[in-house]
Structure formats: C-alpha cells, structure tokens
N, C-alpha and C positions, 0 to 999 in steps of 0.2 A: 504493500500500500504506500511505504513512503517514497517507494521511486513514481507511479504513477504520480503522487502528488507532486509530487520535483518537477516529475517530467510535464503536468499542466500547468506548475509556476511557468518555466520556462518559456511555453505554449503561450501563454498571456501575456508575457512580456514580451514576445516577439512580435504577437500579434497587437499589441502599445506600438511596438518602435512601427511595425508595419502603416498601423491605422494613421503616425504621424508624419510617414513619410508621404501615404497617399493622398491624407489632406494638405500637404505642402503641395505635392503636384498635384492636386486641383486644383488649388489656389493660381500655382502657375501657369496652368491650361485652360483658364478661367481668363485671363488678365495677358492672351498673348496678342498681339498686334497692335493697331493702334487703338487708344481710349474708346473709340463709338464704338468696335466690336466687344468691348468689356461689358461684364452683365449688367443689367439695367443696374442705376443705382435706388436706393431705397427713400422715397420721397413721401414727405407728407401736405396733409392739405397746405394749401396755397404756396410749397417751395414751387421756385423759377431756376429752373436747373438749365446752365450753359455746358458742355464737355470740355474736360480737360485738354490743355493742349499749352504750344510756347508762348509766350509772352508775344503780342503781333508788335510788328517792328514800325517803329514814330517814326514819323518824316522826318528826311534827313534835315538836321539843322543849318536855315541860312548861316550865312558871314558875321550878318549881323548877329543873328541868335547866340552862336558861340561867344563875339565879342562879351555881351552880354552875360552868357554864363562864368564868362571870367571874371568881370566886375563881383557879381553873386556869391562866387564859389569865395571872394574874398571877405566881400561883407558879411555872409555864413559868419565866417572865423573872427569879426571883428566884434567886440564889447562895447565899440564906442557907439551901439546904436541899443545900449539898456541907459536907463536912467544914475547907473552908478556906476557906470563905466564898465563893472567886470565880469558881466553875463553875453554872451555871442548864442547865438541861436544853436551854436556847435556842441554849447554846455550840455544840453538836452538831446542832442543828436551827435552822436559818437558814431564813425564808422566802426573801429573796436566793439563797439556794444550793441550793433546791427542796427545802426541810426536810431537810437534809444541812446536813453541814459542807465539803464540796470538796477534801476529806482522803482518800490512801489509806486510812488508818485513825486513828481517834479518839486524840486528847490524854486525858486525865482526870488523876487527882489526881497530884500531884507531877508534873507533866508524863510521866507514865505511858503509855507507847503501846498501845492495846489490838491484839486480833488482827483485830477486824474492820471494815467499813464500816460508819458511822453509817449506817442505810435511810432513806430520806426519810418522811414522816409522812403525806403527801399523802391516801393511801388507805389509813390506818389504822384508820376507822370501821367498812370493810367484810372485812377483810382478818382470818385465824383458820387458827392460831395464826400467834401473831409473835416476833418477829426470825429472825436468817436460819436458827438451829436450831431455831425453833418450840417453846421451852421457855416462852413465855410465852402461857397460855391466853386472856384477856382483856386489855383495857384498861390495865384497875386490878394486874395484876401487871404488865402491860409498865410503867407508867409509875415502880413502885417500884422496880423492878430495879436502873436508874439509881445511883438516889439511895443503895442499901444496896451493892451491887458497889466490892469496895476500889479497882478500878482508875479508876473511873469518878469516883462523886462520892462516895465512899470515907463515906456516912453511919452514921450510928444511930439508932436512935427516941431512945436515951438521949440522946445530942446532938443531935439537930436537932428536937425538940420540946419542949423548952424554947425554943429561938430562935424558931420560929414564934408561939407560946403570949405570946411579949412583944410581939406586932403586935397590935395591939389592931385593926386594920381585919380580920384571918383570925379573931382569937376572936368580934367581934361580928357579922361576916357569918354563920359554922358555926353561932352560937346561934340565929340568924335560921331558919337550916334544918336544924339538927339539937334545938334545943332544949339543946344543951348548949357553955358556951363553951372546955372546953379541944379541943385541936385533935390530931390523933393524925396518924401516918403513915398509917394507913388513913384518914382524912378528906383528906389531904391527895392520898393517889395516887386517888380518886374523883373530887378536884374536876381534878385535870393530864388524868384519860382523859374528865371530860367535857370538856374542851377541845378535848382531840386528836379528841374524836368530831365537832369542827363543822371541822376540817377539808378543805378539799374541794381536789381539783387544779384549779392555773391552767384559764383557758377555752386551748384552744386547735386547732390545725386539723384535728385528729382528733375532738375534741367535735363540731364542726361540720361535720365528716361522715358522725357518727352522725346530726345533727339533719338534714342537706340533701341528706348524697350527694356523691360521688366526684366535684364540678366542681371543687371547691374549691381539690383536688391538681393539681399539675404531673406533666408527663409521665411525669418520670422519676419522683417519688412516687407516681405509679400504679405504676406497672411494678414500684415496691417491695413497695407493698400485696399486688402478685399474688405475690409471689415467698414473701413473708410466708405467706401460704396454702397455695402449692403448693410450688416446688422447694426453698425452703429451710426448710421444716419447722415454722418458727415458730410458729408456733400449735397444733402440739401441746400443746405447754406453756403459752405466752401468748396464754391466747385467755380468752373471757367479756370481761363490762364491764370488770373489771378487767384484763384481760390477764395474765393469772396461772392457773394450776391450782388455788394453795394449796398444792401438794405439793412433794416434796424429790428432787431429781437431782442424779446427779454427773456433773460435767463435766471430771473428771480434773486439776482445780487446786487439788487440797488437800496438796498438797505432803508426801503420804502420805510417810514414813519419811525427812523431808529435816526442815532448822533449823525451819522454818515450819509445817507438820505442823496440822493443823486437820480432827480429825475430823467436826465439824459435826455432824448428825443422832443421829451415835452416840452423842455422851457426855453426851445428853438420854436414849435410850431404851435403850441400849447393844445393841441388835440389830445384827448382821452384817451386816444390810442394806442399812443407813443410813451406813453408814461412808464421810464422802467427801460425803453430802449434804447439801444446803442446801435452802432454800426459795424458789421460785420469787418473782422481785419484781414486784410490778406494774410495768409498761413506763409507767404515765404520767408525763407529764413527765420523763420519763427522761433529755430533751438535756440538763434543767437540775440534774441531780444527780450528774455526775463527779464521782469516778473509780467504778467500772464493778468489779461482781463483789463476793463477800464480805472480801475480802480488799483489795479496791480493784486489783487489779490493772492494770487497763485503765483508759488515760488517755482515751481515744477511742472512739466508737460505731464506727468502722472496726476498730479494735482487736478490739472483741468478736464484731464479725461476723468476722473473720480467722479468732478462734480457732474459733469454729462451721463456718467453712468449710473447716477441717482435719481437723471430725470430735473437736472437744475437745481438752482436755491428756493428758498422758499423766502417770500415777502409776506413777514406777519410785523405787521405794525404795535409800536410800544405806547406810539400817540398818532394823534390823527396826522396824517401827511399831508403837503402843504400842496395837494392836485388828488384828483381821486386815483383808486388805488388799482396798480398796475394788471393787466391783463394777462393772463397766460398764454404764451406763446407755443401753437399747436404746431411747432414742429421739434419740441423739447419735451421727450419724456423718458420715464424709465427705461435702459436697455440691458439690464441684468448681463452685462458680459461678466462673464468669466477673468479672476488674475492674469491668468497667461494672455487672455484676447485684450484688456487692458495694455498687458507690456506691448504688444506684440502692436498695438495701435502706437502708443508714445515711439518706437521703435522708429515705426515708418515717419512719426511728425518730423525727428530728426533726421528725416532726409531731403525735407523742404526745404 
C-alpha cells in the first residue's frame, strides 16, 4: 500500500507541474499574433474598449516647434518661474522617477503639501484632458497651472515676468520666433507644453511586444497579460496604445465625507456624476512612477491590484460630504483572483 501511495503522490505532482505547464501554453496560444486576434477582452456595462497597439506616431515637429521645445525643455528646469525662486516644474517631474516625483503627494510653495499625485508626463503629448480631474484642456493650460496655483509654484505674471524678461537668452530666443522680445506667461506655458509634447515613455518590454509579440514575456507575465484581458477586467479601462480610456471612474478612494475628502471630477464640472472620479492614467511605465493612485495611496503594484481585487474602496462617510455622495462605478467589482493570479498580474504591470 505505501508504494501505490508514493506512487499516486508522485502521479499528482506531475500531473500539478503538467496542468501548469499546459495553462502557461494556453495562455501563450491564447495571446499569439497580433492584439485583435487575442481573446475578447472582459468588458463591463458602458466600458469603450480601443485595442492594444504602438503608440501612433505625432507629426513630425516644425523648425519652429523644436526651437520652441528648446526654450521649454529649459524653463522645465528653471525655479525662476515659482514665487521663491526654488521650485522648477522639474521638482515634481523627475525623469529618474518616470516624470513623477516618488511622492505620495507633491511638496510646493512653503513646503505646502498638495492633495494629489504628481502624474508622470511620459504620455502627455497624447493624453486629453489632463490631470487627474481633467480640468486642464491642453498643453499650454496644463503646463500654467503649475506655475499660477498658490500651493504649487505659488506664481504671477506680475512676478514672474519681469524675472524671465531679465534672461536675455528667453527675450532673444521668443524675438527669434515670435518677432517680439518681451516674454509673457503665455509664451512661456507654449514653449514648457512644447517640450512636454517631445516627451515619449522609456523603450521597454511591452513596446516590444507591440513590435514582436508575446516571446518576449515570461511565463508568469503571460499568464498576467491574459488575466489583464479576461478575468481581471483591466482593460476595460486601460486598454488603447495608451492604456487609458481618457475617462473618469470611481474607485471608492476618495475619502468621501472623511479628513481627506477629494471630490475629483466634481469640482471641475460639479455634476453628481462625477463625484469620486478621477481620470484614468496611462499604465506606461507605471513600475517607474510610485506611489500609485491620485492621492498616492499605494506604495506597490500589489497594493493596487489588492484593492481591485476586492472590488474597490468603499466610500462610507464620517460626516456629511461637501457634494452628494459618490456613485459606484459599474465596471469595478469583486474578482476573487487567486495569490498566484495577483503576482502573476503585478508581474506583467512591470513590463509596461
């Protein structure tokens, strides 16, 4: 009796490694060619699903445009357009820290803590509307925002253009392309959003599986890509080149009628609807822009898949909140994955 028993441990354990070898090659026989032959993905009411694919390629930049990104690329890095001289739009947007700062949320003027996550800048060229309440239409108002916002870089046009207007490199560059030498804050947020327009996310092992296809991934980062598509919903929302919708969900971490309270969407459009929502981020390069969510909540890509795998936060008010009280968002619910389909999800995030 105890060798048959031996002998159907044995039996079972081969039949484990077998059963996991076979679900790895379904995974990979699932996910071979290009994204539209991949199996549907797993969509709820009202998600607007694009397919995966490369980033499409922006018109090649005029003469001018570049001039332009030059100017930019330098005021980015300059301080002298915060009210204390020592804050540069650069503070907050590190390439090091995947155009983030590595902050739950942003420092600014007087060491000022704001409410939300600095977004990374990576795919700002393609990306409309921006920041995470989508109150900024373009570019050229995202990039002023910054600089006139008291918490932030706490500017003025009355103050911070006259200090520009004394660099004699920003007056004869703008005369060069505008024909005239003083320098306004509107010349100056045109030349930081052509900058931010040349922008592009690091290469990495997701580009080059748009370019070659699924060899590239490891096992378990297949097994993630499926779960992305199917059981765990993701791509409802983060799907297209960019991995984003562009639209606003709530994920029940607004800390509706509590210290922290952040109605997002609403107190741009002040609709009912919106209360609670954010705007969906592009996933690329996501491992390199912790901490996680608008508020930064999340230290860890496990972390956020945690919370997704509970089906969201929940928004229970301590007192009454200052909008009515946030909607549930029907494409956020419980997906009871399993540990290993968890890793096996964070796995694949890191190779965005």
């Amino acid at each position: 009796m105890g060798g048959s028993v031996a002998g159907r441990a044995q039996q079972v354990a081969g039949e484990g490694r077998w059963g996991e070898e076979r679900r790895q090659r379904g995974a990979a026989g699932t996910l071979c060619g290009k994204p539209e032959s991949w199996p549907r993905p797993r969509l709820g009411e009202g998600a607007r699903f694009a397919e995966f694919g490369p980033l499409p390629r922006l018109p090649e930049a005029s003469p001018r445009e570049k001039a332009l990104a030059e100017i930019g690329r330098r005021m980015f890095d300059d301080p002298a357009l915060s009210r204390s001289g020592q804050i540069a739009c650069a503070s907050c947007h590190s390439p090091e820290l995947g155009m983030a700062d590595g902050l739950r949320t942003a420092f600014g003027h007087d060491r000022q803590r704001g409410r939300r996550n600095a977004q990374s800048l990576y795919a700002a060229a393609w990306m409309t509307p921006l920041f995470w309440d989508g109150r900024a239409a373009t570019l050229e108002d995202q990039a002023i925002h910054p600089v006139l916002d008291g918490k932030e870089m706490a500017g003025t046009a009355r103050l911070i253009e006259p200090r520009i207007n004394r660099d004699e490199t920003y007056r004869s560059a703008f005369e060069a392309l505008n024909g005239h030498r003083r320098v306004t804050l509107q010349d100056a947020a045109a030349a930081i959003a052509a900058f931010e327009r040349t922008l592009r996310p690091p290469r990495s092992r997701w580009s080059r599986v748009m370019e070659r296809g699924v060899a590239v991934l490891t096992d378990q980062e297949l097994e993630g890509l499926h779960l992305f598509r199917t059981k765990a919903g993701c791509a409802a929302c983060h799907n297209g080149p960019l991995l984003s919708d562009g639209r606003f969900h709530n994920l029940g971490i607004s800390f509706y009628g509590r210290a922290r309270e952040d109605l997002g969407r609403y107190e741009v459009t002040q609709d009912p609807a919106d209360v609670g929502r954010f705007r969906t981020p592009s996933l690329l390069g996501v491992s390199r822009s912790a901490p996680y969510m608008h508020n930064g909540l999340f230290l860890t890509l496990e972390n956020v898949v945690a919370l997704y795998n509970g089906g969201g936060g929940r928004d229970r008010a301590q007192q009454p909140g200052r909008a009515p009280a946030p909607r549930p968002d029907p494409l956020v619910s419980r997906l009871d994955l399993t540990r290993e389909e968890q890793a096996a999800l964070a796995a694949f995030l890191r190779t965005l």
